[in-house]
C-alpha positions as CSV (number, residue, x, y, z in Angstrom):
1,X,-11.8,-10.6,-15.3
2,X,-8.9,-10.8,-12.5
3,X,-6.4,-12.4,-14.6
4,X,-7.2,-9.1,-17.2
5,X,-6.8,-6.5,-14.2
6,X,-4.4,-7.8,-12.4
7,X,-2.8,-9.9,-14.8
8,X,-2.0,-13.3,-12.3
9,X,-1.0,-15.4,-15.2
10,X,1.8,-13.2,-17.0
11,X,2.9,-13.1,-13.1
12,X,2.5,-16.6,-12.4
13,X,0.6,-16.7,-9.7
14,X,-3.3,-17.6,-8.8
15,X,-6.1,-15.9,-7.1
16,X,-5.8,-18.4,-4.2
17,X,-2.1,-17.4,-4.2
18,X,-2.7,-13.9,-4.2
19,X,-6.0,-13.9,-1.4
20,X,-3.6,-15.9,1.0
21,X,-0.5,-13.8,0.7
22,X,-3.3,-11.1,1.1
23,X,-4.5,-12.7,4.5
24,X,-0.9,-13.4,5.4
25,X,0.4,-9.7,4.9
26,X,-2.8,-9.1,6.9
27,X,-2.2,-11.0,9.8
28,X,1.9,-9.3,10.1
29,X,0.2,-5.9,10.0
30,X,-2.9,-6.3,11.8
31,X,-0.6,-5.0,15.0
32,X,-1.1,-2.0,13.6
33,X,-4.7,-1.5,14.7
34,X,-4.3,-1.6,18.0
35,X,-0.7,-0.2,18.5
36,X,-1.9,3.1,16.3
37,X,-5.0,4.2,18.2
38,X,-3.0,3.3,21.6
39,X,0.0,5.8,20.9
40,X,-2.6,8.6,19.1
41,X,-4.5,8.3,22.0
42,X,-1.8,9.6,24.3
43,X,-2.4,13.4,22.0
44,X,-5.9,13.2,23.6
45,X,-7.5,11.6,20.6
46,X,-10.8,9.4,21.2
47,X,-9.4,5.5,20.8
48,X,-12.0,4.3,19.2
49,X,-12.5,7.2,16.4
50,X,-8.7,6.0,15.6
51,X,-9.4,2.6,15.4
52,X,-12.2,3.3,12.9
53,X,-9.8,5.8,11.2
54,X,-6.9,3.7,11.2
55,X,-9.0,0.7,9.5
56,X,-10.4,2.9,7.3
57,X,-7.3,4.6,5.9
58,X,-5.3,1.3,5.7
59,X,-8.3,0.2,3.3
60,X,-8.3,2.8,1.5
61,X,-4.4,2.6,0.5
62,X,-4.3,-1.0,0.2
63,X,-7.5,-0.7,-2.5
64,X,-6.0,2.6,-4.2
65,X,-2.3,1.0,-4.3
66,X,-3.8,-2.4,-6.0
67,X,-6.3,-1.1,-8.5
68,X,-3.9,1.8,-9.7
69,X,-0.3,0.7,-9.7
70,X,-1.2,-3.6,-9.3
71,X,1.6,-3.8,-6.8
72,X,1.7,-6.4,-3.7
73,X,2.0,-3.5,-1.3
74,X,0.1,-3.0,1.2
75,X,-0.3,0.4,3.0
76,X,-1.7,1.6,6.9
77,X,-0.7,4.4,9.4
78,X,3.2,4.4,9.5
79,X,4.5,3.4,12.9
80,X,7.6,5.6,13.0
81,X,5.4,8.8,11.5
82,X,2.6,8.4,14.5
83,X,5.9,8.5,16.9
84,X,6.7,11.5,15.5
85,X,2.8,13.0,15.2
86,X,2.6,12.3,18.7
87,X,5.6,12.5,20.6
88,X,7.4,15.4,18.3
89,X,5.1,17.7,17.4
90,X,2.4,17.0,20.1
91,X,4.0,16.1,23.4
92,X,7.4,17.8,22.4
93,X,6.4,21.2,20.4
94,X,3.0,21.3,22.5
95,X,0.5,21.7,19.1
96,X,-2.5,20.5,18.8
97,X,-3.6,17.0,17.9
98,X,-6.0,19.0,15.0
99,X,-3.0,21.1,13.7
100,X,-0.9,17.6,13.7
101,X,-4.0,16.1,11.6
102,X,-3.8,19.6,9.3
103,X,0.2,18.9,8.9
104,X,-0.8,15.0,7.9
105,X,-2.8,16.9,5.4
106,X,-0.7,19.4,3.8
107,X,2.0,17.0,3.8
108,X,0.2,14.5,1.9
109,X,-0.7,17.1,-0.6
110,X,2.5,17.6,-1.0
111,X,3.2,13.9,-1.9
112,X,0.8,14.1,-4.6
113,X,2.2,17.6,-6.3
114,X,5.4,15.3,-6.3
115,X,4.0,12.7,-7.3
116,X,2.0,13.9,-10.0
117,X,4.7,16.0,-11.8
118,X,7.2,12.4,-11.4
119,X,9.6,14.1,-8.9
120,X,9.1,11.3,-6.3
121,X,9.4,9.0,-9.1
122,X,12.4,10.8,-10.5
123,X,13.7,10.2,-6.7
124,X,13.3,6.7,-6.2
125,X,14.6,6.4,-10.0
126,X,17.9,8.0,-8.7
127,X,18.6,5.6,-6.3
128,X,21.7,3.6,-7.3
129,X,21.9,0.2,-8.0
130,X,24.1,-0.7,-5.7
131,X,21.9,1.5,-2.8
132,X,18.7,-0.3,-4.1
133,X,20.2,-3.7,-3.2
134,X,21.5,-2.4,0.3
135,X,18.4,-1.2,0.6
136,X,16.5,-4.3,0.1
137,X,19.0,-5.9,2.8
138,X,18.8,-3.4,5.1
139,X,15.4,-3.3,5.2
140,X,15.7,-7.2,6.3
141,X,17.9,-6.3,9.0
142,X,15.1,-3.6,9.9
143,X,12.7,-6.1,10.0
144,X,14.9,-8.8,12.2
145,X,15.6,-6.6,14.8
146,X,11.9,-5.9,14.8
147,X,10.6,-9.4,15.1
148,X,13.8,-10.2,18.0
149,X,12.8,-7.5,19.8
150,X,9.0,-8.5,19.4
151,X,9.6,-11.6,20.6
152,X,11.6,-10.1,23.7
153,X,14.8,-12.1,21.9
154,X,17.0,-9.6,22.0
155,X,15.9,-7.3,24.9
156,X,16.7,-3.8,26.2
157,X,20.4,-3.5,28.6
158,X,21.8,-0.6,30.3
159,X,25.2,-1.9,29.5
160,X,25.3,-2.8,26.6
161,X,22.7,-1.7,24.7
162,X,20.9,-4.6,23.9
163,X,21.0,-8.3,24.9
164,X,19.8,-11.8,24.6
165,X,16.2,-12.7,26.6
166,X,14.9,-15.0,28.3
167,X,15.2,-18.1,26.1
168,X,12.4,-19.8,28.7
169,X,10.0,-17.9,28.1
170,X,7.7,-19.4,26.6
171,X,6.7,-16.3,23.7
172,X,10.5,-16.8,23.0
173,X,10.1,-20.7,22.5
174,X,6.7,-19.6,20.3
175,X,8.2,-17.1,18.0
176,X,11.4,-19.3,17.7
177,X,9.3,-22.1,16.7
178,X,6.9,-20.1,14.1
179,X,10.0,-19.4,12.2
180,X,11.3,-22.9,12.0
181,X,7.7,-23.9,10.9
182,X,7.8,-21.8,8.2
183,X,11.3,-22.5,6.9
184,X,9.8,-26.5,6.9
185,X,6.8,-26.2,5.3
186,X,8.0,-23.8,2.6
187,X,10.8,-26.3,1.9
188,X,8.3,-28.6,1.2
189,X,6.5,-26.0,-1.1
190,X,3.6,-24.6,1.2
191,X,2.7,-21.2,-0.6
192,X,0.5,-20.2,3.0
193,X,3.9,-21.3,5.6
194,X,3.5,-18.2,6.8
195,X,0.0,-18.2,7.6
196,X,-0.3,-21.4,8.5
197,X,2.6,-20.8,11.1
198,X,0.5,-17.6,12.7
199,X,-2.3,-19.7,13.3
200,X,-1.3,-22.2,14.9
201,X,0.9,-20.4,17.3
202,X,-2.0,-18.3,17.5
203,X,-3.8,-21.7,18.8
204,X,-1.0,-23.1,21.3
205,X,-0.9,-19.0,22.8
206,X,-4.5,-19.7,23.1
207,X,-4.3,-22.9,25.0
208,X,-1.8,-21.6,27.2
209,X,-4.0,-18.9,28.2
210,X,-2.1,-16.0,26.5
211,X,-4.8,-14.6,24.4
212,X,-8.4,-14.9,24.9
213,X,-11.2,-15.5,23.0
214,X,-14.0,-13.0,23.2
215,X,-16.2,-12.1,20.8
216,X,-16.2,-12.9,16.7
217,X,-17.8,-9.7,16.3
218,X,-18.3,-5.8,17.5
219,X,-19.9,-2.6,16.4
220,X,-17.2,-0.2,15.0
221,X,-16.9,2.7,17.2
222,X,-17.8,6.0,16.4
223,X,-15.5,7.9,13.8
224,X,-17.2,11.2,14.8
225,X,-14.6,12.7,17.1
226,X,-11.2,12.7,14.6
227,X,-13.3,13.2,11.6
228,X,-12.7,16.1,10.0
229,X,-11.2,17.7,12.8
230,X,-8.5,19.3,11.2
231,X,-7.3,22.9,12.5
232,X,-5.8,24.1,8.5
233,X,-5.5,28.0,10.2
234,X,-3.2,27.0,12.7
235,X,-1.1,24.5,10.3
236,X,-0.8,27.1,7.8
237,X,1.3,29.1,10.0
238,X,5.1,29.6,8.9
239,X,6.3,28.2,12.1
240,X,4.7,25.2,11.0
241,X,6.3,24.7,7.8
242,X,9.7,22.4,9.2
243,X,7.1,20.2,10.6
244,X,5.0,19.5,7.2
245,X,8.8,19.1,5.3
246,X,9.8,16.5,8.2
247,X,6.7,14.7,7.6
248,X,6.9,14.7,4.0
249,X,11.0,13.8,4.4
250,X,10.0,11.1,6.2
251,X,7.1,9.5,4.6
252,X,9.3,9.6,0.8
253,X,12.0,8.2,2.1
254,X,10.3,5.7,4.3
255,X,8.0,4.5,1.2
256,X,10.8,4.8,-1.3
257,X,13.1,2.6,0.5
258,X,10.2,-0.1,0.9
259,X,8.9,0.1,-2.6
260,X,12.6,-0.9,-4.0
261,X,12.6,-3.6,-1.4
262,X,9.2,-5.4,-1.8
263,X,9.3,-5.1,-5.7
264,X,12.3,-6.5,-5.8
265,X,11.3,-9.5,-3.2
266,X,8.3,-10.2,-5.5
267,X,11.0,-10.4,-8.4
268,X,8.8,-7.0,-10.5
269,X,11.9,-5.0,-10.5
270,X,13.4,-4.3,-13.8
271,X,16.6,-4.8,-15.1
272,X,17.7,-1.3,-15.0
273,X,16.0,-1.0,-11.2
274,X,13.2,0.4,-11.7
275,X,9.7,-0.2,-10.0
276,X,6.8,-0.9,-12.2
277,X,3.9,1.3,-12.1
278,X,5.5,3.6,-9.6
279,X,4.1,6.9,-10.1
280,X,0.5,4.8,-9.7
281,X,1.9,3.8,-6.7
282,X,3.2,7.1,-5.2
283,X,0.0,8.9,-6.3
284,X,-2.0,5.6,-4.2
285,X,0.5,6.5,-1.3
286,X,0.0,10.4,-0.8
287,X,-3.7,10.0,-1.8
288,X,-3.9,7.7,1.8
289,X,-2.5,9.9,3.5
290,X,-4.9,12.6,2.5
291,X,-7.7,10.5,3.2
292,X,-6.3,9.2,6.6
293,X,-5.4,12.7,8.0
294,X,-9.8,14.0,7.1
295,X,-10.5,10.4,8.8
296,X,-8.3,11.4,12.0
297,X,-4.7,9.1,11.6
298,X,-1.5,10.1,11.3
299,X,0.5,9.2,8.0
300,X,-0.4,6.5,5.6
301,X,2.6,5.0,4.4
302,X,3.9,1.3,1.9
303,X,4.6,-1.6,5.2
304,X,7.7,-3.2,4.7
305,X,5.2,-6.5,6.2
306,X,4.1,-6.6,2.7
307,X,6.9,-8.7,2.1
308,X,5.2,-11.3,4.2
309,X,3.0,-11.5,1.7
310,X,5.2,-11.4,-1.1
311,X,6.7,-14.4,0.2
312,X,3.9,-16.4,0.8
313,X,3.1,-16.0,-3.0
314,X,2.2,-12.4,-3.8
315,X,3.0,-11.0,-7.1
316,X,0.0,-8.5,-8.2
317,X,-2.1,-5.9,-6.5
318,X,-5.2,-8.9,-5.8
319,X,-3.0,-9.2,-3.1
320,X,-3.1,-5.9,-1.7
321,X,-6.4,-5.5,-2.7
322,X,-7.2,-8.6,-0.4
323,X,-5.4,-6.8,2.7
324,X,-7.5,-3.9,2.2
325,X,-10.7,-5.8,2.3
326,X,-9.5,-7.2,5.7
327,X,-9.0,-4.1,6.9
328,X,-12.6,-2.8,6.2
329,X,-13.7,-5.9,7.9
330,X,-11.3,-5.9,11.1
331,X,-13.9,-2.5,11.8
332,X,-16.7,-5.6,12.8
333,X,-14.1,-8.7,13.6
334,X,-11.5,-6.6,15.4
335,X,-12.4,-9.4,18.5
336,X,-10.5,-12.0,16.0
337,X,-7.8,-10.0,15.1
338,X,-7.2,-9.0,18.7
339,X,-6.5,-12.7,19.4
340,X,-3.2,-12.9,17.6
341,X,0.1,-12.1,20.0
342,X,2.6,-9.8,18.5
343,X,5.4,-12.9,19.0
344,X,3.1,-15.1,16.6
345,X,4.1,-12.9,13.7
346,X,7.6,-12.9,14.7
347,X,8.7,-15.5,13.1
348,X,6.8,-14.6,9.9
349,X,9.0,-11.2,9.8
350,X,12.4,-13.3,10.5
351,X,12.1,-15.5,7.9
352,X,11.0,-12.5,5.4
353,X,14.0,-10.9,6.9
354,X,16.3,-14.2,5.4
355,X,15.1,-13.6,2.2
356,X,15.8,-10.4,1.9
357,X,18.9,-10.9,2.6
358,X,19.6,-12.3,-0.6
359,X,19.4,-9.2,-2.4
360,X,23.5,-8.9,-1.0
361,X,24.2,-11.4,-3.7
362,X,24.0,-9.3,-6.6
363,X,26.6,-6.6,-4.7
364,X,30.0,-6.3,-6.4
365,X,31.9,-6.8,-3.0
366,X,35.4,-6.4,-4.9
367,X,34.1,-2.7,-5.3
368,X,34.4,-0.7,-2.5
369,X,32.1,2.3,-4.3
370,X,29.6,-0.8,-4.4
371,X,31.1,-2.6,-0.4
372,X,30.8,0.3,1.9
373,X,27.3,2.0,1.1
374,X,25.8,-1.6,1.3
375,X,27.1,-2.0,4.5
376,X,26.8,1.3,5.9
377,X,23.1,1.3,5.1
378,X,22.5,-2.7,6.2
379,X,24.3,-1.9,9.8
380,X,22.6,1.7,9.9
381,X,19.3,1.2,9.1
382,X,17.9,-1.4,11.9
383,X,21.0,0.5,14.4
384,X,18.9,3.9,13.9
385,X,15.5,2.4,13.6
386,X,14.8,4.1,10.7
387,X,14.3,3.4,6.6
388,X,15.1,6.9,5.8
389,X,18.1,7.6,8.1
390,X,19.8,4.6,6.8
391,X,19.0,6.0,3.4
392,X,20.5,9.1,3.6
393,X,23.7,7.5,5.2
394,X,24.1,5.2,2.2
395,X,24.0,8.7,0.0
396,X,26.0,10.5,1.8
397,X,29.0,7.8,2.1
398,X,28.4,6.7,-2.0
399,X,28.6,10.2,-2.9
400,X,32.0,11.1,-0.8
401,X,33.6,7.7,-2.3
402,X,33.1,8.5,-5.4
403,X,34.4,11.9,-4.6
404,X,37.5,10.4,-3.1
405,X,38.3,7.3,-5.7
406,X,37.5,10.0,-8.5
407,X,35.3,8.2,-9.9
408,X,32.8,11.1,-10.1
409,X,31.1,9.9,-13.2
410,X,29.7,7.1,-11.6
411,X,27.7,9.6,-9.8
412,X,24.8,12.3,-11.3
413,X,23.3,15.6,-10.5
414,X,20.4,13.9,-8.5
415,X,22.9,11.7,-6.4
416,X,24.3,14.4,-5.0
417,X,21.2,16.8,-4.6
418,X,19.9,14.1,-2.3
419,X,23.4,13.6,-0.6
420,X,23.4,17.1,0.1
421,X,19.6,17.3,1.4
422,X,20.3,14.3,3.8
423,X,23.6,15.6,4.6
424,X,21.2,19.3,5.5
425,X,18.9,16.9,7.5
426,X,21.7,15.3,9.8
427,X,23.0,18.6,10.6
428,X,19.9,21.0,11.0
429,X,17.2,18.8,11.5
């Protein structure tokens, strides 16, 4: 009955395959449960209610994106879109945490509209091949510069930026290691490196006395005070309509860019660069973020950590599937999944970030229309912290070449509408 839904053997893969890369992508996102309802919390939202919210919406998505579209993607509240839902239009523009929730709402509708009548799709479609591999390796950068700065190896400096750590401490040593011990055992063909490698780092931070064990299970808290608290009147006010196009901006551009790069890590991407399934998937994504803004979260958004997964052996949507069942249990074993230090998963994202990396192999260096949006988009993106930024950079700077070599038929109509909307969004927004 699996192999029929999610078809494992025309994909090669197993259900063993599939529920560890499912535990893996798990274990590099579980973060998210505790770092969500922390930041939220600082609008004045109940903790707890997010926590419940935040588990419940991620399980949602994850189940929605691997029934419908049968994609290794795994879905929870987006970390850079509860920045901006709480230090942007909260703390900054002074709204309400109820007409944030409202502008999650609208904006999700939005999604689906989009999504429904295939302009998302016709969006990602767009995307040029030579973008869609920069993209890929940007996103690995993205996800590098996380992990070092997880680990606290490479660290904040007045002078210069950003430096090197403290190569003695002994989370540095940790997260160093878990990437080595990955890179062994999946030399040696180990489909679960990366788990494996969580868990036992998990186990030395343990018996160094850097995470504690307390509990294996706890009653989910209350849900009652983010529920439904949406204030729509006070959303649907014109002054609030930059704020539900910035979220919507965001979360396309954002999912888009990881779509491309996880189907293509998992090898799904076809020849012309398209994604399988994607409308499925965009309609899975927008319908989360519905559901997450009536259950009291900010945007549900596709986790580049998904590609933790993908290399521990994902290929279908049992996979996501998985991480969404994980998610509805972390509501009673949140004690377990508290026990696992960021820097464990460190080296799980640096050695997803090698491999993504090898997406620059299939760039035509020779070709500068093909060189310099690569590389504007694989410095860019991890340099502005942001999928969507480096994006619209990589636009922009493809559509000027191609302006400037006159090699304008290289280029279409939707190339340059989005050139001009991200060129609009550097300027104005």
């Amino acid at each position: 009955m699996l192999d029929r839904l999610f078809a494992l053997n025309a994909r090669g893969t197993s259900v063993k395959r599939e529920a560890i890369a499912g535990l893996t992508t798990f274990m590099a996102m579980s973060y998210v449960l505790f770092v969500n309802p922390a930041m939220l919390a600082q609008t004045g939202m109940e903790q707890g209610a997010v926590f419940v919210a935040t588990c419940l919406a991620a399980a949602l998505g994850c189940l929605l994106m691997g029934l419908l579209a049968n994609l290794p993607v795994a879905l929870a509240p987006g970390m850079g879109l509860n920045a901006f839902f709480t230090y942007v239009i909260v703390v900054e523009q002074g709204h309400s945490w109820q007409t944030a929730l409202a502008c999650v709402f609208f904006s999700g509708c939005l999604f689906l509209l989009l999504s429904i009548f295939k302009i998302r799709e016709w969006i990602i479609n767009s995307i040029p091949l030579p973008l869609k591999m920069g993209i890929a390796a940007g996103i690995g950068m993205f996800l590098a510069l996380i992990a070092l700065k997880t680990a606290n190896i490479i660290v904040a400096s007045p002078a210069t930026l950003v430096t090197l750590g403290d190569l003695h401490s002994p989370q540095v040593l940790l997260a160093v290691a878990g990437f080595f011990i990955i890179f062994a055992l999946a030399h040696r063909g180990w489909h679960s490196a990366v788990l494996i490698s969580i868990l036992l780092i998990t186990a030395v931070a343990w018996w160094l006395g850097d995470t504690q064990f307390n509990s294996v299970v706890a009653l989910p808290p209350s849900i009652a005070p983010t529920f439904m608290q949406l204030d729509f009147a006070a959303a649907l006010s014109l002054s609030m309509l930059p704020v539900i196009l910035s979220l919507l901006f965001l979360d396309l551009f954002d999912t888009s860019g990881t779509l491309v790069a996880v189907s293509h890590k998992a090898g799904l991407m076809q020849q012309n660069g398209t994604v399988p399934d994607l409308n499925k998937a965009l309609i899975a994504d927008s319908s989360a973020t519905i559901a997450g803004a009536l259950f009291g979260t900010s945007t549900t958004t596709s986790y580049v950590e998904s590609t933790s997964g993908v290399a521990a052996g994902g290929r279908t949507g049992l996979m996501a599937v998985v991480t969404g069942l994980l998610f509805l249990a972390a509501l009673w074993f949140s004690p377990l999944a508290a026990m696992v230090p960021s820097y464990a998963t460190a080296g799980a994202l640096l050695y997803v970030a090698t491999l993504m990396l090898s997406s620059l192999k299939h760039v035509e260096w020779d070709d500068v229309i093909h060189a310099v949006p690569v590389c504007v988009v694989l410095i860019m993106m991890p340099l502005t912290f942001s999928i969507s930024d480096g994006i619209g950079m990589g636009f922009i700077s493809y559509a000027v070449l191609c302006l400037v070599t006159g090699k304008l038929q290289q280029t279409t109509l939707s190339v340059w509408l989005l050139a001009l909307i991200f060129l609009a969004k550097f300027i104005w927004g």
